[in-house]
C-alpha positions as CSV (number, residue, x, y, z in Angstrom):
1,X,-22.7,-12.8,24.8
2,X,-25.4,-13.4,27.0
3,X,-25.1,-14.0,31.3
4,X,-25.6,-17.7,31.6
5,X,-28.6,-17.2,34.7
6,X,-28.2,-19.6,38.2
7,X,-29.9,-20.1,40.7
8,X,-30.2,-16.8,43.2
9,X,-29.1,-17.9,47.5
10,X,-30.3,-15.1,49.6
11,X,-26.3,-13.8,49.4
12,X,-26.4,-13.2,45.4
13,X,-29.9,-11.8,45.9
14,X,-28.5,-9.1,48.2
15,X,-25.7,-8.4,45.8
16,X,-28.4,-8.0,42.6
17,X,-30.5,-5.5,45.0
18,X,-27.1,-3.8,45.3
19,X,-26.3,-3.7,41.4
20,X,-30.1,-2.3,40.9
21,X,-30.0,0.5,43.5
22,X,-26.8,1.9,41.7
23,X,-27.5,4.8,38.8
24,X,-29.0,4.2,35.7
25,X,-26.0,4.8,33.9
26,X,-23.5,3.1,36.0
27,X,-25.9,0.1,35.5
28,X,-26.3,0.3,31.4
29,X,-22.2,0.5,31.5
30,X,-22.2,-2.1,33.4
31,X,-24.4,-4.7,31.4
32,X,-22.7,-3.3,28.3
33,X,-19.2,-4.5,30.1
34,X,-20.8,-7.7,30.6
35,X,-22.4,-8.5,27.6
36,X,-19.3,-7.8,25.4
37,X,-15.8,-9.6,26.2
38,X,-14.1,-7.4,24.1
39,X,-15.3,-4.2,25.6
40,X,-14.7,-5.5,28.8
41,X,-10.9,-6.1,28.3
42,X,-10.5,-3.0,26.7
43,X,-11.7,-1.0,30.0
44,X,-9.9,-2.9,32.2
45,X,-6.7,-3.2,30.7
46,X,-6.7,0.9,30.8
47,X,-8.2,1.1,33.7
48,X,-4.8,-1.7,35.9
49,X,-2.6,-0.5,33.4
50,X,-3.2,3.3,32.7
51,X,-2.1,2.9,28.9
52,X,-4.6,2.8,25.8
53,X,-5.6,-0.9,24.6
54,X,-4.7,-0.9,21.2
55,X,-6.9,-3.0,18.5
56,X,-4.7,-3.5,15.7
57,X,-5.5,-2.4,11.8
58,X,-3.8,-5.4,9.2
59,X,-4.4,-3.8,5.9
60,X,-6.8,-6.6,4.7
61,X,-6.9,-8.8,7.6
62,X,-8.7,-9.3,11.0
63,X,-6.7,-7.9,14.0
64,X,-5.6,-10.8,15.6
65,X,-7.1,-9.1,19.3
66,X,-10.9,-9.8,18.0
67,X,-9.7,-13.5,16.4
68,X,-8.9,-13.9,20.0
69,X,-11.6,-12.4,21.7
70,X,-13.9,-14.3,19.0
71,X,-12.4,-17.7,19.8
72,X,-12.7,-17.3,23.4
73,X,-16.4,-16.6,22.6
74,X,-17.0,-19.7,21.1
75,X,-15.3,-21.6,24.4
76,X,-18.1,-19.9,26.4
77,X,-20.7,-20.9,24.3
78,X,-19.6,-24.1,24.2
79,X,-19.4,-24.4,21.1
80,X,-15.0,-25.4,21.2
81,X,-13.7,-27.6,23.8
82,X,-10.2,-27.9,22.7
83,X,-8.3,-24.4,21.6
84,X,-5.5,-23.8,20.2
85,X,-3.9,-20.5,20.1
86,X,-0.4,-19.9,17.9
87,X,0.7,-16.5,18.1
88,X,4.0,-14.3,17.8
89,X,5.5,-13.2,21.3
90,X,4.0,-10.1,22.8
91,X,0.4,-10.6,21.0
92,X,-1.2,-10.0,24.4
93,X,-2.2,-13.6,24.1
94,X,-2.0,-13.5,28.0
95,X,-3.5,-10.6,28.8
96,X,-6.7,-11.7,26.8
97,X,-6.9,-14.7,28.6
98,X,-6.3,-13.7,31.8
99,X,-9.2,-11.2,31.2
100,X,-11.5,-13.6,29.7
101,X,-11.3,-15.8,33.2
102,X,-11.9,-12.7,35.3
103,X,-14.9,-11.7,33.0
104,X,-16.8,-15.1,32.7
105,X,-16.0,-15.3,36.5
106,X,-18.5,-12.1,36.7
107,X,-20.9,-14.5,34.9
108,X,-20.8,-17.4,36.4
109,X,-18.9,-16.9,40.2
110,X,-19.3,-20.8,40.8
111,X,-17.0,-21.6,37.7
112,X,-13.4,-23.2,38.4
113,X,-10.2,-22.0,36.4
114,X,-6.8,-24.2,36.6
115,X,-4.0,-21.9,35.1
116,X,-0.5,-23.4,33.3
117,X,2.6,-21.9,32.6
118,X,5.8,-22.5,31.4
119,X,7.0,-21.4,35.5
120,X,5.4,-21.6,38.1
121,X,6.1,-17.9,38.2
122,X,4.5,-17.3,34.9
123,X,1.7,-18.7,36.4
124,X,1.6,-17.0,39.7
125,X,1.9,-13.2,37.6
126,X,-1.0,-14.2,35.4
127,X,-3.0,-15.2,38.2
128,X,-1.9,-12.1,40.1
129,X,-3.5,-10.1,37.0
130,X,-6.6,-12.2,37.8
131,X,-6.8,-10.9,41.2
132,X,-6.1,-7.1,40.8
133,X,-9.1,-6.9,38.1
134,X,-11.4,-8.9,40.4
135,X,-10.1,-7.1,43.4
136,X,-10.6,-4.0,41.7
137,X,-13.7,-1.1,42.7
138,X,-14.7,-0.8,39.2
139,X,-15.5,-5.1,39.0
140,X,-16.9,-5.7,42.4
141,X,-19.4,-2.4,41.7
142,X,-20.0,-3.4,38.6
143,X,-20.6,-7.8,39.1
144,X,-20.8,-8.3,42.6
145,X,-18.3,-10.7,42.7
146,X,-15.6,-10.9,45.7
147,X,-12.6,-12.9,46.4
148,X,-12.7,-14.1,49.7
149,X,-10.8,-12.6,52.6
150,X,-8.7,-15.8,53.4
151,X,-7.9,-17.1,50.1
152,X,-6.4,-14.5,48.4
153,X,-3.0,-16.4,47.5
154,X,-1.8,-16.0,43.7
155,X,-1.7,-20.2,44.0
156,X,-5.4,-19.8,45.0
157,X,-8.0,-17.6,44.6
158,X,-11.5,-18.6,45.6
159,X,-14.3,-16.5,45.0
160,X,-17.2,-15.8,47.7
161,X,-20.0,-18.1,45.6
162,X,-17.8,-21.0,45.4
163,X,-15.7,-20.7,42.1
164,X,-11.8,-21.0,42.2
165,X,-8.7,-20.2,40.2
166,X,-5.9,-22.5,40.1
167,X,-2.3,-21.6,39.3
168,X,0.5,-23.9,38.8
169,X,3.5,-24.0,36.9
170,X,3.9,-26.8,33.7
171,X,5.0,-30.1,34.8
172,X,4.3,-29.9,38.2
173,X,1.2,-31.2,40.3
174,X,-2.1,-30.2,40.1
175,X,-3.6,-32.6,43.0
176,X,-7.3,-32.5,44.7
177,X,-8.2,-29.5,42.1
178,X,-10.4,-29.7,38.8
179,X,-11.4,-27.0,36.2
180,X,-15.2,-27.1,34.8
181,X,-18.6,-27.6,36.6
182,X,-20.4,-31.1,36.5
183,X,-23.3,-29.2,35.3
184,X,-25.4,-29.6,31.7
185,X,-23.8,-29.8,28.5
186,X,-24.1,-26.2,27.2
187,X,-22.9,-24.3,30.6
188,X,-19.5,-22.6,31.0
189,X,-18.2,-23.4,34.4
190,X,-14.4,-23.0,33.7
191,X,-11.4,-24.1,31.5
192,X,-8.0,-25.4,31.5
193,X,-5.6,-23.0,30.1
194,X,-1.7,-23.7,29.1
195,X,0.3,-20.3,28.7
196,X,3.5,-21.1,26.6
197,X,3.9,-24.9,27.9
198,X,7.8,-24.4,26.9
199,X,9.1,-21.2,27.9
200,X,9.4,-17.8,25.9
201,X,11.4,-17.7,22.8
202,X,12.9,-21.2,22.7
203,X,13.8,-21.7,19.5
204,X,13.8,-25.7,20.1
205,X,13.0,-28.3,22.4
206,X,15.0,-31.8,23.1
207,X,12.7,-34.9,22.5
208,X,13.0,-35.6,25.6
209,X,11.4,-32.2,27.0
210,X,9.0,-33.0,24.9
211,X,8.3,-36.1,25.7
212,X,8.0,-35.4,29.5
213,X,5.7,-32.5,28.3
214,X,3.1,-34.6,26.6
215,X,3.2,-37.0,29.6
216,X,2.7,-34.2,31.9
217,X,-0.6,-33.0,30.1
218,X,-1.9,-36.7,29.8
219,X,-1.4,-37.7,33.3
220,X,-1.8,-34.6,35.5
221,X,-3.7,-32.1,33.6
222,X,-6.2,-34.2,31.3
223,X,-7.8,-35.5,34.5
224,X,-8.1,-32.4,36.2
225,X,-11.2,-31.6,34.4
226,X,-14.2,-31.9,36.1
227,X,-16.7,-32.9,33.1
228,X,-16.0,-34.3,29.9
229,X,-17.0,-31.0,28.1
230,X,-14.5,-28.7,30.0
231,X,-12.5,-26.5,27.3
232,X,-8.6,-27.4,27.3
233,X,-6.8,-24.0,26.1
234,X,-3.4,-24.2,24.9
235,X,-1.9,-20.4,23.9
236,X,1.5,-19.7,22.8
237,X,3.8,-19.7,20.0
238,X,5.5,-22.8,18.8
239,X,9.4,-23.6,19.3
240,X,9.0,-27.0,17.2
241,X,7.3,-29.6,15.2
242,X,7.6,-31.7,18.5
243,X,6.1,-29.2,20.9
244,X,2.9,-29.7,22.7
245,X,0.7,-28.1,20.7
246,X,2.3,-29.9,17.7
247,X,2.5,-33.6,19.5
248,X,-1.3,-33.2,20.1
249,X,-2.8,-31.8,16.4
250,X,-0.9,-34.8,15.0
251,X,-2.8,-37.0,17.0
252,X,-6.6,-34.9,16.3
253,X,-9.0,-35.2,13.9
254,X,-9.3,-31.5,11.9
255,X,-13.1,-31.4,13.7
256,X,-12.1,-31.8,17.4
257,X,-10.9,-28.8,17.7
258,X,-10.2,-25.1,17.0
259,X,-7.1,-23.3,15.6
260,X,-6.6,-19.9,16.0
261,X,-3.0,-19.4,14.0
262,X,-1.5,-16.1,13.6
263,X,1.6,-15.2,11.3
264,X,4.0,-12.1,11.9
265,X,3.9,-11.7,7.9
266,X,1.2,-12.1,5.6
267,X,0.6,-11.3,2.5
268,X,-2.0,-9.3,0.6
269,X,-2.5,-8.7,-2.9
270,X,1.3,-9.6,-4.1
271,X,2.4,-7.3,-0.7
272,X,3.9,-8.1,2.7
273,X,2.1,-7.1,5.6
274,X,3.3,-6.9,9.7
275,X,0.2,-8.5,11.9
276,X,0.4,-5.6,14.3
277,X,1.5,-2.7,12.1
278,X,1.6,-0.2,15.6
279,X,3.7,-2.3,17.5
280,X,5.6,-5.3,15.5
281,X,6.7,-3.3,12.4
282,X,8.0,-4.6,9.2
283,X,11.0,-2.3,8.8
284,X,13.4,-1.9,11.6
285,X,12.9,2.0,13.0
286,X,15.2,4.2,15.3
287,X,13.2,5.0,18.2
288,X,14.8,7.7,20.8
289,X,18.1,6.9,20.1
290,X,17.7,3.3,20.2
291,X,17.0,0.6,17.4
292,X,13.9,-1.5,17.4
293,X,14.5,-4.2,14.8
294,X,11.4,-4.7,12.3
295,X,10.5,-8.0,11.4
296,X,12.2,-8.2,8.1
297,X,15.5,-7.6,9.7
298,X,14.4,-10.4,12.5
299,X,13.4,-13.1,9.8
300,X,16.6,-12.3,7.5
301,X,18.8,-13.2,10.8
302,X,17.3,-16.5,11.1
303,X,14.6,-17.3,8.2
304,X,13.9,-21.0,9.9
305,X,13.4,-19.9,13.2
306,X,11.3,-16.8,12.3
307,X,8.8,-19.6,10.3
308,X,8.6,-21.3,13.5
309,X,8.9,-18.6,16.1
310,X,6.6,-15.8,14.1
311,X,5.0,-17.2,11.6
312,X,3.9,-20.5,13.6
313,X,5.0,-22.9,11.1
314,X,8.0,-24.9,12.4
315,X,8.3,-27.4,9.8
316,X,12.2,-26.4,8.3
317,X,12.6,-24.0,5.3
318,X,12.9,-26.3,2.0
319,X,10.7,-29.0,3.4
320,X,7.4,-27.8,2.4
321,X,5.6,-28.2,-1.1
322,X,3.1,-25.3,-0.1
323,X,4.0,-22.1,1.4
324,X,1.5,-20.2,2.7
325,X,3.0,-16.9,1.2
326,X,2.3,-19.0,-2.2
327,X,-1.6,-17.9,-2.2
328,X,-3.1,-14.7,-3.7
329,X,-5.3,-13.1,-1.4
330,X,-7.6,-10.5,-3.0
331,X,-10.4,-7.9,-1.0
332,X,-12.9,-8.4,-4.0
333,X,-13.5,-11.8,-6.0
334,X,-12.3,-11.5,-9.4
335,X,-14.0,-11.3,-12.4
336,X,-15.3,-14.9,-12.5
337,X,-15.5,-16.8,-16.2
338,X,-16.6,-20.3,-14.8
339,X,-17.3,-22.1,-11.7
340,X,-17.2,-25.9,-10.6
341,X,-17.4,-28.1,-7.5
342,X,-14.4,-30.6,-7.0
343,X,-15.5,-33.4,-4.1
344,X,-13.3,-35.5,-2.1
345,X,-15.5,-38.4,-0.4
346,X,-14.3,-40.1,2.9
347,X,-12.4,-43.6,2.5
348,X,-14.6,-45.9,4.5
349,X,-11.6,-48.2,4.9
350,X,-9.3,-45.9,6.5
351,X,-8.8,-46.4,10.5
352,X,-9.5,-43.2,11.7
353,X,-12.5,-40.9,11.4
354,X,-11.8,-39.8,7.7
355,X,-13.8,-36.2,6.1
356,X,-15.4,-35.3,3.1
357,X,-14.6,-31.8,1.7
358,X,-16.6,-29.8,-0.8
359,X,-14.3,-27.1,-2.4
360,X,-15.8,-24.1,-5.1
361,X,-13.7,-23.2,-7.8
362,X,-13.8,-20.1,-10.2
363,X,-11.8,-19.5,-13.1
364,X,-10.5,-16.3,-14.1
365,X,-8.2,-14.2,-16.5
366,X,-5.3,-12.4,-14.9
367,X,-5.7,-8.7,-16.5
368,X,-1.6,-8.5,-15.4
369,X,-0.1,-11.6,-17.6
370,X,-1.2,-12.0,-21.5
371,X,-3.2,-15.3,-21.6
372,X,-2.9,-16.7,-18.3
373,X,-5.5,-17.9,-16.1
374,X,-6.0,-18.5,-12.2
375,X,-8.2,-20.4,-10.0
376,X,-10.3,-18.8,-6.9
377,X,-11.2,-20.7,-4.0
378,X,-14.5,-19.7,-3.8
379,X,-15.6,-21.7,-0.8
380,X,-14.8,-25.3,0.8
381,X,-16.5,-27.4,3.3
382,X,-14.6,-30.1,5.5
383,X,-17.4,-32.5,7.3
384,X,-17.8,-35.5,8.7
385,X,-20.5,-37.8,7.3
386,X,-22.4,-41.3,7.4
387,X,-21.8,-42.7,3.7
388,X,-26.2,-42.3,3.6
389,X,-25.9,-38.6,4.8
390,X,-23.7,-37.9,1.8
391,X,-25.7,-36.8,-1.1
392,X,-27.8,-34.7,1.6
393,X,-24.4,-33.0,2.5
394,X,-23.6,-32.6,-1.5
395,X,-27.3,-30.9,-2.3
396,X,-26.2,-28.3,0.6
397,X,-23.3,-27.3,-0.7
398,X,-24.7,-27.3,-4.3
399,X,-27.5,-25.1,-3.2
400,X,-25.2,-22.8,-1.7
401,X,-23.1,-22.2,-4.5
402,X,-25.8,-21.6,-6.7
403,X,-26.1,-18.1,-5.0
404,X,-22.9,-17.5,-6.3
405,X,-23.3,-15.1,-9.7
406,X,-21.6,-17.3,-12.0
407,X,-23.5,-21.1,-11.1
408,X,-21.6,-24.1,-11.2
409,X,-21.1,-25.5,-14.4
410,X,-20.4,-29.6,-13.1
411,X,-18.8,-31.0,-10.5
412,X,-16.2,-33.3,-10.1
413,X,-15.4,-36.4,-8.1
414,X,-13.0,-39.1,-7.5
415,X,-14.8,-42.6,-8.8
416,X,-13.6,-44.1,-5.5
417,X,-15.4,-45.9,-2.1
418,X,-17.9,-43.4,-1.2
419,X,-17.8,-41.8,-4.2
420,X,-18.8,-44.5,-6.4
421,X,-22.4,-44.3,-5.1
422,X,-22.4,-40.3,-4.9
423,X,-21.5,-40.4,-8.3
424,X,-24.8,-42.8,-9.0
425,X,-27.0,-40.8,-7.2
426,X,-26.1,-37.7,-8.6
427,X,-26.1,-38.5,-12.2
428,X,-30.1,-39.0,-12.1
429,X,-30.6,-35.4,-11.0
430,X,-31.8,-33.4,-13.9
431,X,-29.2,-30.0,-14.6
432,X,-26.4,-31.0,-12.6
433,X,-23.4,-32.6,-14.7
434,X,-20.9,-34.7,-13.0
435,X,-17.6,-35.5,-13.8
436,X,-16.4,-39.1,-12.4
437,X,-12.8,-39.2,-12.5
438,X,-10.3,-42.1,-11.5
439,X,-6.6,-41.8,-10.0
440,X,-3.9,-42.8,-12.5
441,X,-0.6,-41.5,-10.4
442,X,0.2,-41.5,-6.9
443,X,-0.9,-38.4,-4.4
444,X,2.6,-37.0,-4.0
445,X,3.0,-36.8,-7.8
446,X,-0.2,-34.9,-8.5
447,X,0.7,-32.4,-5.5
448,X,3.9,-32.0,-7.3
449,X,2.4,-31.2,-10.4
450,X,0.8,-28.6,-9.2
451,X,3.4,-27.0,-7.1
452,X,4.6,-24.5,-10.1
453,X,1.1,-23.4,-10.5
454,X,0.7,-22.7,-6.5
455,X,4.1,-20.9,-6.7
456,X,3.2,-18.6,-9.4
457,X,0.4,-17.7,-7.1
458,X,-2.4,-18.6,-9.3
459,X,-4.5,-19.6,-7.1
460,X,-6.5,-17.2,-4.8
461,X,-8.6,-16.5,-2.1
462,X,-10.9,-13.6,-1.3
463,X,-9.9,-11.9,2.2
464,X,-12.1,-12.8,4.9
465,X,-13.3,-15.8,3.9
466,X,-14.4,-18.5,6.2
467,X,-12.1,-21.5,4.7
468,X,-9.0,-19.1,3.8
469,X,-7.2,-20.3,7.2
470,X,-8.2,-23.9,7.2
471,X,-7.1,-24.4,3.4
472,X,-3.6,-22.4,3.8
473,X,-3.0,-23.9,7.0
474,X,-3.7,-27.7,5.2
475,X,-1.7,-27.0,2.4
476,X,1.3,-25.7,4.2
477,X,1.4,-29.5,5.8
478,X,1.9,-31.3,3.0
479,X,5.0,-32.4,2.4
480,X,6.9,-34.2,-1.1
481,X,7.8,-37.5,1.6
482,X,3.9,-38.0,2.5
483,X,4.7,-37.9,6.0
484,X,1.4,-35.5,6.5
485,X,-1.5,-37.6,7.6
486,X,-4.3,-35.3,6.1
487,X,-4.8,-34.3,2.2
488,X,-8.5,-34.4,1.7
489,X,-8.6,-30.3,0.8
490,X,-5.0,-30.9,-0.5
491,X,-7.1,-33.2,-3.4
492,X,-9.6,-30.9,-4.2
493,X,-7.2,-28.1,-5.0
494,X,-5.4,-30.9,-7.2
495,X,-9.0,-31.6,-9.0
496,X,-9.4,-27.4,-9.4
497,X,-6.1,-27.0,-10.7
498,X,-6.0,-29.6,-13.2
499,X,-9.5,-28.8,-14.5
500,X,-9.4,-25.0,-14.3
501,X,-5.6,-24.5,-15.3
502,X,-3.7,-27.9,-16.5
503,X,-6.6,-28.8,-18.6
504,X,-8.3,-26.4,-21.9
505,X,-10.9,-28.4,-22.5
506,X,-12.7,-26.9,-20.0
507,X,-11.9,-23.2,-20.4
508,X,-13.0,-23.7,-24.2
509,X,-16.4,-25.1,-23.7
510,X,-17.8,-23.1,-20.6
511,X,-15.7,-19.3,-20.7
512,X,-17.4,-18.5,-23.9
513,X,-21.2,-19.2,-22.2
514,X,-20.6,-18.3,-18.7
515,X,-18.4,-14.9,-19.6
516,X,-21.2,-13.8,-22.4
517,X,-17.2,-13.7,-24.6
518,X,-17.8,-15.9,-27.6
519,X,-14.9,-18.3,-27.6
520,X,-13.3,-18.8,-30.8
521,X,-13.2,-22.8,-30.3
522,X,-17.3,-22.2,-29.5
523,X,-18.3,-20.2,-32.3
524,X,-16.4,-22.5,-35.0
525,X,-18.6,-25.1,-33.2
526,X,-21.8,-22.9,-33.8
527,X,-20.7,-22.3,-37.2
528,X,-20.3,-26.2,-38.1
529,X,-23.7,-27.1,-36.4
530,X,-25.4,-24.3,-38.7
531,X,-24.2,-25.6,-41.6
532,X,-25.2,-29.0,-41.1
533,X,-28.6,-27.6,-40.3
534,X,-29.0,-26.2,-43.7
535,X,-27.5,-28.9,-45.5
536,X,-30.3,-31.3,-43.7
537,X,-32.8,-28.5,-44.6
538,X,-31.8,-28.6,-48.6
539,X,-32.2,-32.6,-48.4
540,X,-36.1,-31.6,-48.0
């Protein structure tokens, strides 16, 4: 991450002379602090707290620490404006934060910082956090940045160049303050951040809390920002399907903003696996004497509140179609037979700012069950597109599979609004077959038809990839009364498992020639078309 460079005064030119006149080595460490968020929470949270920071190892997974530190990266870059963080209680969710204001403050001193929480005491300690790394030897030696003498308050720290930090606890007033810079577009100058809106643990919130909560954030803290581009970041686990963070995503399009989500359990080639192995066990342990319950034991006390609570899904047990325990995830793609693209076009006659998703499917044999087959999610693509921009958008994704070993074999798309003319457009291109297909049955019945395919866990994902979150965390949303308001993904999967799985049409004509196997349904076909080559030869 790069220093965003301002304007020098004569003060900030004094404190850069200072900086240069330290040693060599003391100045490498300290761009290398500065040019890495990650290594610079990692040195000061030993160096306030005296303790090791610990990175955690999920077998197969990405610690939840750098899917943090790599969002937060993103919000300087201003590349996210609206963040959403969903993790289990004691994730250091708070700690990271409060460490990424004190860092970007050693790049930018002029940026301004309002801070949320549940309390205004909450507030007041994270901010107090804030002010013993900036107030520390190591940061002012390192950055040259200094609080000022009179403003020192945990309510109010203001920084010598300018910049502020505002605490305040949630629902209360945040008057003749703002958060952000009214500079150009792609400047950090600050953020909004909301630590745990609704207290710690909750394991529900009345309607009317939550009402008063989302009119708290509209009125008093939505205006507090000082450009139109100034990051909103809201951190915390959720207590409800009515909390903040839930109230809002229900009323945001899937590309306006980030989510960061982060379950206690996951699972990992058919096994279960605890986030933070170190620190949040699965199996409850005896520890000097004293019992430390393990998350097994937690979820088996309370199975609906651990989904909401831990595994940041608080829609209640039984309601789902989709859990996302339900989905393989493998460290290697499987052994590939076919591949195929499955498109869901946007609806042009929908209200709201519909998407058009891509999705890559491979077919493959399970080496565990006799004669059973699975479908991979190779890849999928959610975008947002003018109707003209959508074969371009198609082409790009088609190219990109095409690197893939095993090529696509066709696609397939819905005959419907802006996939009528997709379909047209596509069918003149020479080597690309497409599959036009119409809906005969409503969408809750299809997603129901291929629920016992999705429970068997037949359908997979290869760790680390890009989509895995966004298509788990889309699926787990739909529900058998329709009262989701996305399913775009949802379809495609629908498309992939009919075609790949429901249907054998397809896994008789392309296994044989993608696989380099000779299907017995393919080489009766070969045998057929021979003979009636020689019986047309004999006619001669």
């Amino acid at each position: 991450m790069q220093p965003i460079p301002y304007k020098l005064g004569n003060e900030q030119a004094k404190k850069l002379k200072e900086l240069r006149e330290i040693s060599p080595e003391k100045f490498e460490l300290s761009i290398q602090i500065q040019s890495d968020f990650l290594y610079f929470a990692k040195a000061f949270f030993e160096l306030t707290t005296r303790q090791p920071f610990v990175i955690s190892n999920p077998v197969g997974s990405v610690s939840h620490v750098i899917q943090i530190v790599d969002a937060f990266k993103e919000v300087y870059r201003m590349k996210c404006s609206e963040l959403y963080i969903q993790v289990p209680p004691r994730s250091g969710k708070s700690y990271l934060s409060t460490s990424f204001i004190a860092y970007t403050m050693s790049l930018n001193p002029y940026a301004n910082f309002i801070y949320t929480g549940y309390t205004e005491k909450l507030a007041l300690q994270m901010s107090g956090y804030i002010r013993d790394i900036m107030t520390s030897e190591q940061y002012q030696k390192h950055f040259g940045v200094y609080l000022r003498d009179d403003s020192q308050s945990k309510h109010l720290l203001k920084v010598e160049d300018g910049g502020e930090i505002i605490a305040a606890g949630a629902g209360g007033t945040i008057t003749g303050r703002g958060a952000g810079m009214s500079t150009e577009r792609n400047v950090f100058g600050g953020a909004i951040f909301i630590d745990d809106p609704h207290g710690i643990e909750r394991k529900w919130i009345p309607k009317e809390e939550s009402d008063k909560t989302l009119e708290w954030f509209e009125a008093k803290v939505r205006d507090r920002v000082n450009s139109p581009w100034t990051p909103i970041i809201i951190i915390g686990h959720r207590v409800g399907e009515y909390d903040l963070q839930g109230r809002l995503l229900k009323k945001r399009d899937p590309g306006d903003y980030k989510l960061v989500k982060i379950p206690a359990i996951y699972t990992y080639e058919g096994k279960e696996y605890s986030y933070d192995p170190m620190r949040r066990p699965l199996e409850t342990q005896i520890i000097d004497g004293r019992k430390e319950k393990g998350l097994l034991e937690i979820r088996a006390e309370d199975p609906e509140w651990f989904e909401t609570l831990y595994q940041q899904n608080p829609m209640a047990v039984g309601k789902q179609l989709f859990k996302p325990s339900d989905f393989e995830i493998k460290s290697a793609d499987p052994e590939i037979l076919f591949t195929f693209i499955a498109a869901d076009t946007a609806e042009t006659s929908k209200t709201y700012n519909d998407a058009t998703v891509f999705s890559f499917f491979g077919v493959y044999k399970l080496a565990t069950v006799a004669d059973t087959y699975a479908l991979h999610w190779i890849d999928c693509e959610q975008l947002w597109v003018e109707p003209k921009d959508l074969k371009g958008a198609f082409m790009r994704f088609y190219d990109g599979c095409c690197r893939h070993k095993i090529k696509p074999s066709f696609a397939i798309i819905e005959e419907k609004s802006t996939g009528v003319t997709l379909v047209s457009e596509l069918k003149s291109y020479q080597g690309i077959e497409i599959i036009a297909v119409k809906r005969t049955t409503d969408k809750i019945s299809r997603f129901q038809s291929i629920q016992p395919y999705i429970a068997r866990r037949l359908v997979s994902f290869t760790n680390h990839a890009k989509h895995l979150n966004m298509c788990i965390d889309h699926m787990a949303k739909i529900t058998p009364t329709g009262a989701h308001r996305f399913d775009d993904i949802a379809d495609t999967l629908y498309d992939g498992v009919k075609i790949g799985l429901m249907d054998t049409i397809y896994r008789q004509r392309f296994i044989g020639y993608n696989s380099g196997e000779t299907d017995a349904v393919v080489k009766d076909l070969a045998a057929d078309f021979m003979n009636i080559q020689r019986l047309k030869a004999l006619r001669y």
